[in-house]
C-alpha positions as CSV (number, residue, x, y, z in Angstrom):
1,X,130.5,108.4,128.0
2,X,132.9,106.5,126.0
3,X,130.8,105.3,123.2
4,X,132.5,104.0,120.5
5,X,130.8,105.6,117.4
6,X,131.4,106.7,113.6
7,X,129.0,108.4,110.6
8,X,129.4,107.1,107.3
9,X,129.6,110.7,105.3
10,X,129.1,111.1,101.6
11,X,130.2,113.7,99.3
12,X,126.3,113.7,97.5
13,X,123.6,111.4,97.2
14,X,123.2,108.5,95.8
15,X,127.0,107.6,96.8
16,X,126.1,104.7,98.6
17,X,126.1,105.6,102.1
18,X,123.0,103.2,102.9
19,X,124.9,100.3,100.9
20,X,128.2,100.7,102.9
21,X,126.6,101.9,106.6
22,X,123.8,98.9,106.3
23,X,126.9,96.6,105.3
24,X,129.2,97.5,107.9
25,X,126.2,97.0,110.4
26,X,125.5,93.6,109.1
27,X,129.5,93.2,109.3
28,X,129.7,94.4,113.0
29,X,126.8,91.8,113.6
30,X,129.0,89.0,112.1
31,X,131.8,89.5,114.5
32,X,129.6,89.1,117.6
33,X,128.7,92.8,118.6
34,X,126.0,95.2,119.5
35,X,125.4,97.6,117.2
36,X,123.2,100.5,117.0
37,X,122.3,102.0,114.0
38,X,121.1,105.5,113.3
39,X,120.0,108.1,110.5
40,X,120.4,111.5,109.5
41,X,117.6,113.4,108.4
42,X,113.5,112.6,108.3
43,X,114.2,109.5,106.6
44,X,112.1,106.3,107.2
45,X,113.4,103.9,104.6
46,X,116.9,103.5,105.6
47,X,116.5,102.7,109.4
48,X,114.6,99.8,107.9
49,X,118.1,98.2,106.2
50,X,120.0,99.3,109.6
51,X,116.6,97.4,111.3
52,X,117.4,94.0,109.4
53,X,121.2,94.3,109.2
54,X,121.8,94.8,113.1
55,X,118.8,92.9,114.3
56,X,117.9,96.9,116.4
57,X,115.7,99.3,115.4
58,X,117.6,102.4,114.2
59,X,117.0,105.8,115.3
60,X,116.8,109.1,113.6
61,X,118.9,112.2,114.3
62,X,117.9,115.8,113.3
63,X,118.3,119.1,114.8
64,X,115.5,120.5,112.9
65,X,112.5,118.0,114.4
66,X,114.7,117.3,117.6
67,X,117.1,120.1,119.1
68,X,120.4,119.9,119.4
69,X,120.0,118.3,123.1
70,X,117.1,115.2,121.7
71,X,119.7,114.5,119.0
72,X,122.6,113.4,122.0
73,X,119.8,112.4,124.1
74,X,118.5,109.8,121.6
75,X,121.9,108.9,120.6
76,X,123.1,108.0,124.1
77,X,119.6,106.6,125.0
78,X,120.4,103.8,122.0
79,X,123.6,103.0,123.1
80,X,123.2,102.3,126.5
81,X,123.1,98.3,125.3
82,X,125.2,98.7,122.2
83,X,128.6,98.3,121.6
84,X,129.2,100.3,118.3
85,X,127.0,103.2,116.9
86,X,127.0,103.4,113.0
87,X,125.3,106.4,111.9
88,X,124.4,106.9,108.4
89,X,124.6,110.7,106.4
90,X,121.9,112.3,104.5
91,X,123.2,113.9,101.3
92,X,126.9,115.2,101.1
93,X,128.4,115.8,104.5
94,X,127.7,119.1,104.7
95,X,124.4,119.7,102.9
96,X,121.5,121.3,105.1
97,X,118.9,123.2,105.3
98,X,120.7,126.4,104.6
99,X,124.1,126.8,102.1
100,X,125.4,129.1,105.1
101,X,126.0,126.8,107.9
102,X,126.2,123.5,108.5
103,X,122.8,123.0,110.0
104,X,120.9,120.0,109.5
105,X,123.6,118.4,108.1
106,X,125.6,115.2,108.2
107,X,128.4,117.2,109.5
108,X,126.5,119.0,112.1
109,X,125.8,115.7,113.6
110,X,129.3,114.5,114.0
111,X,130.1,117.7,114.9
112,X,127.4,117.2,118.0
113,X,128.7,113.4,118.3
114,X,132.1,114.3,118.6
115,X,132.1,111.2,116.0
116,X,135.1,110.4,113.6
117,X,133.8,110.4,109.8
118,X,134.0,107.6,107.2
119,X,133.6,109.3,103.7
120,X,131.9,107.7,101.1
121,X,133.0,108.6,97.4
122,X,131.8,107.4,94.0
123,X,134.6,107.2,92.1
124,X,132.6,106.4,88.7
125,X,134.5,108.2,85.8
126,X,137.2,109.9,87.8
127,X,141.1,109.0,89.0
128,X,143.6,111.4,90.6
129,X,140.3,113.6,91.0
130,X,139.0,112.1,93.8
131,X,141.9,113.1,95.8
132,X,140.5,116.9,95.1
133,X,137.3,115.8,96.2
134,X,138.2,114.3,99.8
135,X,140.9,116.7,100.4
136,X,137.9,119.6,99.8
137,X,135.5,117.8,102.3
138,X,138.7,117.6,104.7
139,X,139.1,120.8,105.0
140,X,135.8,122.0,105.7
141,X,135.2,119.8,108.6
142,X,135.2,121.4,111.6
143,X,135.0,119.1,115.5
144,X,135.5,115.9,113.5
145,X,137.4,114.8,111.3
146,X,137.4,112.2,108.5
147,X,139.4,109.5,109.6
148,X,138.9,107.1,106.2
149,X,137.5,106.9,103.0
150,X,135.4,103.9,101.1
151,X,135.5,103.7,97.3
152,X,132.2,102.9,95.8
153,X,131.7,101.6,92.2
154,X,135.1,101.0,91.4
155,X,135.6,99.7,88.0
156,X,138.4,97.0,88.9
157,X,141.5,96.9,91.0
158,X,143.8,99.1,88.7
159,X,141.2,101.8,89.0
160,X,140.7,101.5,92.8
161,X,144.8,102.1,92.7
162,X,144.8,104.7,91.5
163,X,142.1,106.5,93.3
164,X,143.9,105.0,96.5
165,X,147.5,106.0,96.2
166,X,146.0,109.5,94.9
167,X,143.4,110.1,97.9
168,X,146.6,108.9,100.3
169,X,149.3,111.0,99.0
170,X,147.0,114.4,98.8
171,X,145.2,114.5,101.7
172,X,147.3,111.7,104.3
173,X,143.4,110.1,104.9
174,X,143.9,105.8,104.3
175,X,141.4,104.5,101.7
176,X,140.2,101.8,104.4
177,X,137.4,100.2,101.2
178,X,136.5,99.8,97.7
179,X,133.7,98.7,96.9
180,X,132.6,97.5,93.1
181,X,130.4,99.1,90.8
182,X,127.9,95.8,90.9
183,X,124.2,95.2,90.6
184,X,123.9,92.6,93.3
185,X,124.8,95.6,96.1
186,X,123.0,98.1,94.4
187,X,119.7,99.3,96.1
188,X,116.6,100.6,94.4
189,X,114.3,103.2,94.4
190,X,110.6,104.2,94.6
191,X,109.3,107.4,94.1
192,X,109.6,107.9,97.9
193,X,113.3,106.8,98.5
194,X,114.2,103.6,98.5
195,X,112.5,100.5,98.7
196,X,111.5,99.2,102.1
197,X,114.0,96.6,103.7
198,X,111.7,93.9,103.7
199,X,111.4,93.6,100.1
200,X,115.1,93.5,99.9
201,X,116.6,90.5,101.8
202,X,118.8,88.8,99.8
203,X,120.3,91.8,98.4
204,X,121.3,93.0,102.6
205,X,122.8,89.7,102.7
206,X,125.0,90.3,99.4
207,X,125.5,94.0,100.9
208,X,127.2,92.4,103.8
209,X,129.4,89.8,102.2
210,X,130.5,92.6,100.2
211,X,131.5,95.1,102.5
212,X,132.6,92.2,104.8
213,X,135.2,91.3,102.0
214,X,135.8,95.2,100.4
215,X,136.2,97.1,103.7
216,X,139.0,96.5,106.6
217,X,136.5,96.1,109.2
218,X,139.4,95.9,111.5
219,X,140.5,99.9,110.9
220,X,136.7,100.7,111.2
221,X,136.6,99.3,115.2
222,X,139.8,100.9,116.0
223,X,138.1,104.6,114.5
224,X,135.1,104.2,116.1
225,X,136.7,103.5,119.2
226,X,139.4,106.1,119.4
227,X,136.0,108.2,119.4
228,X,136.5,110.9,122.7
229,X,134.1,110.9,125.7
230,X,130.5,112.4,124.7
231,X,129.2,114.5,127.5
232,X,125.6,113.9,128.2
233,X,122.7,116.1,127.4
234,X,119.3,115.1,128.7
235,X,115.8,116.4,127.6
236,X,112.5,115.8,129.4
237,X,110.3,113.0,127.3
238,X,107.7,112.7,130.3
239,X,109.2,109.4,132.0
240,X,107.4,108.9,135.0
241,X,104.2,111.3,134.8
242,X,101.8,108.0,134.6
243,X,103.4,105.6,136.6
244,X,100.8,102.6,137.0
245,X,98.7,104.2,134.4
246,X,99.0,102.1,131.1
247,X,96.9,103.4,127.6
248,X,97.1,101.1,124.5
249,X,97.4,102.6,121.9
250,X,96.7,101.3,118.3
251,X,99.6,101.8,115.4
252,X,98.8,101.2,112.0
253,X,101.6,99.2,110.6
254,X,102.0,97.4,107.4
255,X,103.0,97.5,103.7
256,X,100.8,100.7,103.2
257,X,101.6,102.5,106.6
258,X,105.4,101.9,107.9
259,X,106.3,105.4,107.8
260,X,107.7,105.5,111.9
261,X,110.0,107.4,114.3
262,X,111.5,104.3,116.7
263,X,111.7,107.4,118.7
264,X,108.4,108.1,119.0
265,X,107.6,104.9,120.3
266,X,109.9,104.9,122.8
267,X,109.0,108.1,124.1
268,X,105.0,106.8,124.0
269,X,106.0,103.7,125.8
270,X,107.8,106.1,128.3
271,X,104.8,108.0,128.8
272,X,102.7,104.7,129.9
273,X,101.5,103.4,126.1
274,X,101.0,100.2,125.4
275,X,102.0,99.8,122.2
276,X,99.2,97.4,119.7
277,X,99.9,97.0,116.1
278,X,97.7,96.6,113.7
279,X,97.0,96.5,109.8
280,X,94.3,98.0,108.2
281,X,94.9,96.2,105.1
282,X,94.7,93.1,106.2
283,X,92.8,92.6,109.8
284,X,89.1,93.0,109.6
285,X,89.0,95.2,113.0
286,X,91.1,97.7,114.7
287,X,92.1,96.5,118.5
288,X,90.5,97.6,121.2
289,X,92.6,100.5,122.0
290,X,92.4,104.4,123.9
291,X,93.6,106.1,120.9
292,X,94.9,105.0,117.2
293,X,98.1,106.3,115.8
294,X,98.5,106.0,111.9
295,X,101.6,107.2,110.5
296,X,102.8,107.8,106.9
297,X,104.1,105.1,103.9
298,X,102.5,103.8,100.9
299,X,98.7,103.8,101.3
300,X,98.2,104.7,96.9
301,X,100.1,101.3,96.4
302,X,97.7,99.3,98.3
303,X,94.7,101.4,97.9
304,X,93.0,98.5,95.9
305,X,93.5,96.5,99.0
306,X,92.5,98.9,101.5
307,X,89.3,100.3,99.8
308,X,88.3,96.4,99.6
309,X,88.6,96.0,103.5
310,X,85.5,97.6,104.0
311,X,85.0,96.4,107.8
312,X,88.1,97.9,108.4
313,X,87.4,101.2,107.4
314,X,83.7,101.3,108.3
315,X,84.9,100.6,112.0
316,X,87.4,103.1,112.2
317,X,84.8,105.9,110.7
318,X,82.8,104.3,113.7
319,X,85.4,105.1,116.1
320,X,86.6,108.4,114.7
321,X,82.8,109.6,115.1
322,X,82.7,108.1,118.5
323,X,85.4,110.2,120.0
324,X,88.6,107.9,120.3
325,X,91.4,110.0,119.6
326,X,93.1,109.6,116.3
327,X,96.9,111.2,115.1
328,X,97.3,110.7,111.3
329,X,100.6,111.9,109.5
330,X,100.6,112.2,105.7
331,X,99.7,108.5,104.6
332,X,97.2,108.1,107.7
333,X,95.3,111.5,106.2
334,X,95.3,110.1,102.8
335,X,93.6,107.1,104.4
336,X,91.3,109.0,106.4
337,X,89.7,111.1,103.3
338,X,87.1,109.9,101.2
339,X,88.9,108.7,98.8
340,X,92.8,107.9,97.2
341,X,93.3,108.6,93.3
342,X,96.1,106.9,92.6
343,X,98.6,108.2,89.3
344,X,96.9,105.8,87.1
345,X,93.8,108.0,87.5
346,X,91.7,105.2,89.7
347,X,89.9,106.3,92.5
348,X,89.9,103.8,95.9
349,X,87.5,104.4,98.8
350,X,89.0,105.3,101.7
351,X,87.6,105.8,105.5
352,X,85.6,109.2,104.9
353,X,85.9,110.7,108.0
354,X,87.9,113.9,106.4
355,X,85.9,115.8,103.7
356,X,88.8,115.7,101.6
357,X,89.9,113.7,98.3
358,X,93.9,112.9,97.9
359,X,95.8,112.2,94.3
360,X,98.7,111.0,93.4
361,X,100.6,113.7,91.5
362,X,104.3,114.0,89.7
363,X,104.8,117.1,91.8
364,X,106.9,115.9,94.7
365,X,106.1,118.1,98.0
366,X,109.8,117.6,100.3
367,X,111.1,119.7,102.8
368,X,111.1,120.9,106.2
369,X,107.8,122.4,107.6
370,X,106.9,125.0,110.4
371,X,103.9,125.6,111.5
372,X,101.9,127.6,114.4
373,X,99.2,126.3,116.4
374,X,95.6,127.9,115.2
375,X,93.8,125.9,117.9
376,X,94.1,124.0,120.8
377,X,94.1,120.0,119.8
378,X,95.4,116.6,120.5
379,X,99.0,117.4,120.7
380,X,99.0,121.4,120.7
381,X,98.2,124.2,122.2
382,X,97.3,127.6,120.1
383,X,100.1,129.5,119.8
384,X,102.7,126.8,120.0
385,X,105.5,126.2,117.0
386,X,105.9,123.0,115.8
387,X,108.7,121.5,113.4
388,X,108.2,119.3,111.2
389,X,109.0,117.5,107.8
390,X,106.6,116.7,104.7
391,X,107.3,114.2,101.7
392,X,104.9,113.0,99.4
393,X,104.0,113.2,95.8
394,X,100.1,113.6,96.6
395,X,97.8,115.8,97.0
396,X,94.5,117.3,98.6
397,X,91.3,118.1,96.7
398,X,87.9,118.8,96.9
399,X,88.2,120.2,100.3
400,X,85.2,121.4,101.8
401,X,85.1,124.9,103.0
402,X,83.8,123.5,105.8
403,X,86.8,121.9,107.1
404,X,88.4,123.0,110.3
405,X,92.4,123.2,110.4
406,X,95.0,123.3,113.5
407,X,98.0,125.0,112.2
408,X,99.1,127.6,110.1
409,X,101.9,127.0,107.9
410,X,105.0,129.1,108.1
411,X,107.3,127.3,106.2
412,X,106.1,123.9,103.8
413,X,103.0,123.6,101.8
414,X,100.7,121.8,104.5
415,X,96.9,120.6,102.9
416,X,95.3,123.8,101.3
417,X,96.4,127.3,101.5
418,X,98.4,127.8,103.9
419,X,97.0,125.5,106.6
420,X,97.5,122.2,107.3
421,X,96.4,119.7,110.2
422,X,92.4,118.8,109.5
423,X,90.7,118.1,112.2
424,X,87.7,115.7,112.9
425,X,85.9,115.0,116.1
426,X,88.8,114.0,118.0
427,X,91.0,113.1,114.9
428,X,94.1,115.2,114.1
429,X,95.4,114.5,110.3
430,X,98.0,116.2,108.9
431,X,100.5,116.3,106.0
432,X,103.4,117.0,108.5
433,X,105.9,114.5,110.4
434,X,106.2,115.4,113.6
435,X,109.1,113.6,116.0
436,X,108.6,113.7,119.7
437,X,112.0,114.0,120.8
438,X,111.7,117.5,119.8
439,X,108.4,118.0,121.3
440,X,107.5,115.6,124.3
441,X,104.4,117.7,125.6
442,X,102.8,116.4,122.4
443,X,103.3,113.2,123.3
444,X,102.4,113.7,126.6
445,X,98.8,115.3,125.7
446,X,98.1,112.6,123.2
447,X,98.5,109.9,126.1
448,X,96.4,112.2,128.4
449,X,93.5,112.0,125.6
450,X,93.7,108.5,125.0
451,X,94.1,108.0,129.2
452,X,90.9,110.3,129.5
453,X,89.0,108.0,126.1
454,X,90.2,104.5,128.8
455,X,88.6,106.1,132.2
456,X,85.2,106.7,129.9
């Protein structure tokens, strides 16, 4: 499989991998051609600039929630109707989840992709230095290698110069971009990452002029295409099993709950889901659905606005409490509590179906998770390791002793003490992210539930 391909790299965060990978996209678009974006790492904010640059949704990539085989399977799954894949880093290139290795790192992906490597380099405040810098990252790559380097926030053309003819003559690697230290390209942050795409428009549209004008878009199609063949690695995500048989499933999607693995709907769709999207802040009923799906995202910014939709939540306690089965990540369990405090110390009504209380806090909870199966539920089966991801600044309180929980945690922090995933009726809530790539039989037991709720 011949796909052409490249990641965008960084040597840190905050570079600006997501300003130069969503421009190129956008860039890519311009000149007539399919392009695929994808992300490194449990991130959800970024695939929605790669979303609104390329006019695709953008798919995540990470050995940790997904295996080394779902990684190439979702990568090759994408491009079969792209022409280009852009995949954007996480961090520096070869920052993970251990300092030993490279695992769960940008590198380890284009390491898996066989995929050339554009690197990304600040160049704020230094000269002949950044030569030191890329020739470091050159050195340590290992099945890839970095085949050009982008300047980002250069001060003017003298200092891009200098950087240039310094990165060339150390390390032999052509400085294909420089991009300037502006406001109009810069993208900004929330306390989860950065804002969502939608908010952020016209500043894509400057992003792409930019890079369009900065970067030889040229050399970045020749790269990508000298890419080698990628030999294919299939997994299992269930195709087939309910052929005829379709569920509908109801996904909770607006401002407060966007949080979404594009994977995760393609393997549900896959399975025989019908996909129905709703929002709970602003529709005054959920659809008429075999099971509800509520994922993560901002429900303490629109908490005034949610509590005030009382039909809302009064018919989704009804169909908690009725037995339609319910899967809630991190934002989805805040909703489902009794209540939201958000970090201006007001309290906001929520659903009420877990006997828990959520709060805003300044303690931000990030990081991989691994948990073990307590009990048989939704998705699981006791015993069974799961892998997962948490991020969130809030957290639960008041929780009644009386709750009941479905995993143990391992690694992470999870809800209270140790345990995370509360269960209710037929309502699985947890604090963990969970992607399906990595763990089809979940998926595959959530659509048996909601296909056994649709036969009743």
């Amino acid at each position: 499989m011949g796909y052409a391909r490249l990641v965008v790299g960084g040597v840190g965060s905050d570079v600006g991998k997501t300003t130069v990978s969503t421009g190129l996209m956008g860039a890519l678009v311009r000149r007539g051609l399919r392009v695929q974006g994808f992300k490194v790492g449990p991130d959800y904010i970024d695939p929605t600039y790669h979303r609104l640059a390329s006019g695709r949704p953008s798919y995540n990539l990470d050995t940790w929630l997904m295996g080394e085989a779902g990684v190439v399977e979702t990568f090759a799954s994408a491009m079969r109707e792209a022409d280009i894949g852009v995949v954007e880093g996480v961090m520096g290139l070869f920052d993970g989840s251990t300092p030993r290795s490279d695992a769960q790192s940008t590198s380890e992906v284009a390491r898996l992709l066989r995929a050339p490597v554009i690197l990304v380099v600040d160049v704020r405040g230094v000269g002949r230095s950044a030569a030191a810098q890329v020739l470091g990252y050159a050195k340590m790559a290992q099945g890839y290698s970095i085949r050009g380097v982008v300047l980002n926030r250069v001060g003017g053309e003298g200092h891009a110069a200098i950087c240039k003819s310094a990165i060339e003559e150390v390390t032999g690697i052509p400085v294909i971009g420089a991009l300037k230290n502006t406001p109009k390209i810069n993208l900004p942050s929330r306390h989860l990452g950065l804002h969502l795409a939608e908010e952020e428009r016209e500043k894509i549209r400057s992003i792409v002029d930019e890079v369009e004008g900065s970067v030889d878009i040229d050399r970045i199609l020749s790269i990508a295409r000298e890419a080698p063949p990628l030999g294919g690695v299939g997994v299992d995500s269930g195709g087939g099993i309910h052929a005829g048989v379709t569920v509908r499933v109801g996904v909770a999607l607006d401002e407060a709950f966007a949080f979404y693995y594009e994977d995760n709907f393609r393997i549900l769709r896959t399975l025989g889901a019908q996909l129905v999207f709703f929002s709970p802040e602003r529709d005054q009923q959920p659809p008429n659905v075999d099971a509800l799906y509520m994922g993560g995202g901002y429900p303490e910014l629109k908490g005034e606005a949610l509590e005030a939709n009382a039909q809302m939540r009064h018919s989704i306690k009804k169909l908690v409490e009725g037995g339609l089965p319910v899967y809630a990540e991190c934002g989805g369990l805040m909703y489902l509590g009794r209540s939201i405090e958000t970090a201006d110390g007001r309290k906001h009504t929520m659903v009420g179906v877990l006997d828990l209380d959520t709060a805003l806090t300044r303690r931000l909870t990030l990081g991989y998770t691994e948990l073990e199966a307590a009990v048989n539920t939704l998705l699981t089966q006791m015993g069974e390791t799961l892998r997962g991801h948490e991020f969130h600044y809030s957290e639960a309180r008041n929780v009644s002793s009386d709750c009941r929980f479905a995993y143990k945690v391992r690694r992470g922090r999870g809800i209270i003490g140790g345990l995370d995933g509360c269960l209710s009726h037929e309502a699985l809530a947890s604090y963990t992210h969970l992607h399906f790539a990595g763990y089809p039989s979940f998926a595959r037991r959530f659509i048996e539930a909601a296909k056994l709720r649709g036969r009743r």
